[in-house]
C-alpha positions as CSV (number, residue, x, y, z in Angstrom):
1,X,16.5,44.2,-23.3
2,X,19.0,46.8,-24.5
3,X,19.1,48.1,-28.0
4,X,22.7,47.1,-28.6
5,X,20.7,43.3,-27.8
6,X,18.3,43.9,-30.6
7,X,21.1,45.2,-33.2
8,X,22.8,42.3,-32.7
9,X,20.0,39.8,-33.4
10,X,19.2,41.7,-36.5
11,X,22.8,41.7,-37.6
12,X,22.4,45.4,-37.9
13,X,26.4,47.0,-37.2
14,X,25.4,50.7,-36.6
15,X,27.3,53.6,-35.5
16,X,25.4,55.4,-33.1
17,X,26.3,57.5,-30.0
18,X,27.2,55.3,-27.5
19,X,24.3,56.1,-24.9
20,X,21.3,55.1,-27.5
21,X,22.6,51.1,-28.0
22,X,22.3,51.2,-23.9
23,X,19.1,52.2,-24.5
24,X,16.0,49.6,-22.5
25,X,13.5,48.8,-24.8
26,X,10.7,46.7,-24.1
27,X,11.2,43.0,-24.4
28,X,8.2,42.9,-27.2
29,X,11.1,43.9,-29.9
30,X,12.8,40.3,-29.2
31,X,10.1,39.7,-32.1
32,X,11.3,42.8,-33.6
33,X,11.2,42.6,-37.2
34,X,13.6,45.3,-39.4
35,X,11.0,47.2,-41.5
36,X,13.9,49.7,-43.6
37,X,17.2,49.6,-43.6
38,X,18.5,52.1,-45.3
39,X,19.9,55.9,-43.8
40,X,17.2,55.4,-41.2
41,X,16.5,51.9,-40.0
42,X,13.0,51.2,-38.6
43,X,12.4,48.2,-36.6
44,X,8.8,46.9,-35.9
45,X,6.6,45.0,-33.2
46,X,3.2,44.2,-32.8
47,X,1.1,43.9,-29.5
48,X,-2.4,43.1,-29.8
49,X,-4.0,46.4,-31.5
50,X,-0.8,48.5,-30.8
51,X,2.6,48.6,-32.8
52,X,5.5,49.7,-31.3
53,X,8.4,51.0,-33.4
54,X,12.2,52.2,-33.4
55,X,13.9,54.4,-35.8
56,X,16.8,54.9,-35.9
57,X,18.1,58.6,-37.9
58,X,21.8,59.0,-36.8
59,X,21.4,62.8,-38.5
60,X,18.1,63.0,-36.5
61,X,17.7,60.9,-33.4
62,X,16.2,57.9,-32.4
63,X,12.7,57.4,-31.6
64,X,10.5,54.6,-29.7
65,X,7.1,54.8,-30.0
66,X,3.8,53.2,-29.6
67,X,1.2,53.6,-32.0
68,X,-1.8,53.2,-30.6
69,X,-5.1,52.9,-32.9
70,X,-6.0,55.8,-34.4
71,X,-2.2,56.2,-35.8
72,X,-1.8,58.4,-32.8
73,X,1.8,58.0,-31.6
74,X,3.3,58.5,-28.0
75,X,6.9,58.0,-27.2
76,X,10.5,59.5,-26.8
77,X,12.9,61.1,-29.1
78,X,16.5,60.6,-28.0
79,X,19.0,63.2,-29.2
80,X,22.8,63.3,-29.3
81,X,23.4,64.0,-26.0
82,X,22.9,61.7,-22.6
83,X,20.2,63.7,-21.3
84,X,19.0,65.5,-24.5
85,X,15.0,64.0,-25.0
86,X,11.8,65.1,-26.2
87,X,8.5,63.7,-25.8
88,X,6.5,62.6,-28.9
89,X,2.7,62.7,-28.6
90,X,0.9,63.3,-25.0
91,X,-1.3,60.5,-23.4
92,X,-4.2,62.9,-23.2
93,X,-4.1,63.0,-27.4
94,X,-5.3,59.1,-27.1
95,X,-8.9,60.6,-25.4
96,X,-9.5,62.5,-28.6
């Protein structure tokens, strides 16, 4: 699943650089629900004890992330640019 798929179900007419609606996102958000939708859109999922979330910040980026128990997040910011990332949260901070 693409984002651009997941806009479209929500009926959500964005405009974003044109890399983030090719986005994959895991399938989980086909039951997606939109959270806020104001100047930054968050869209929510839940998987057993895990949430996963998008928001979308077109001054800021758009993030993906899982939050795992604890509130302790791991994901990916993308940025304006293609190849322009950063990582949010390290796997090792879910041992703490």
């Amino acid at each position: 699943m693409h984002l651009k798929d997941l806009l479209d179900d929500l009926g959500l007419r964005l405009k974003l650089p044109q890399h983030w609606y090719s986005t994959d996102i895991s399938d989980d958000f086909e039951e997606g629900k939109l959270i806020k939708n104001e100047d930054i859109v968050v869209i929510e999922t839940e998987m057993g004890d895990k949430k996963r979330r998008i928001t979308i910040d077109v001054d800021d980026g758009m993030s993906i992330v899982t939050i795992h128990p604890g509130d302790k997040e791991i994901g990916v910011k993308y940025l304006d640019n293609k190849d322009d990332f950063e990582y949010i949260g390290k796997i090792s901070d879910l041992r703490n």
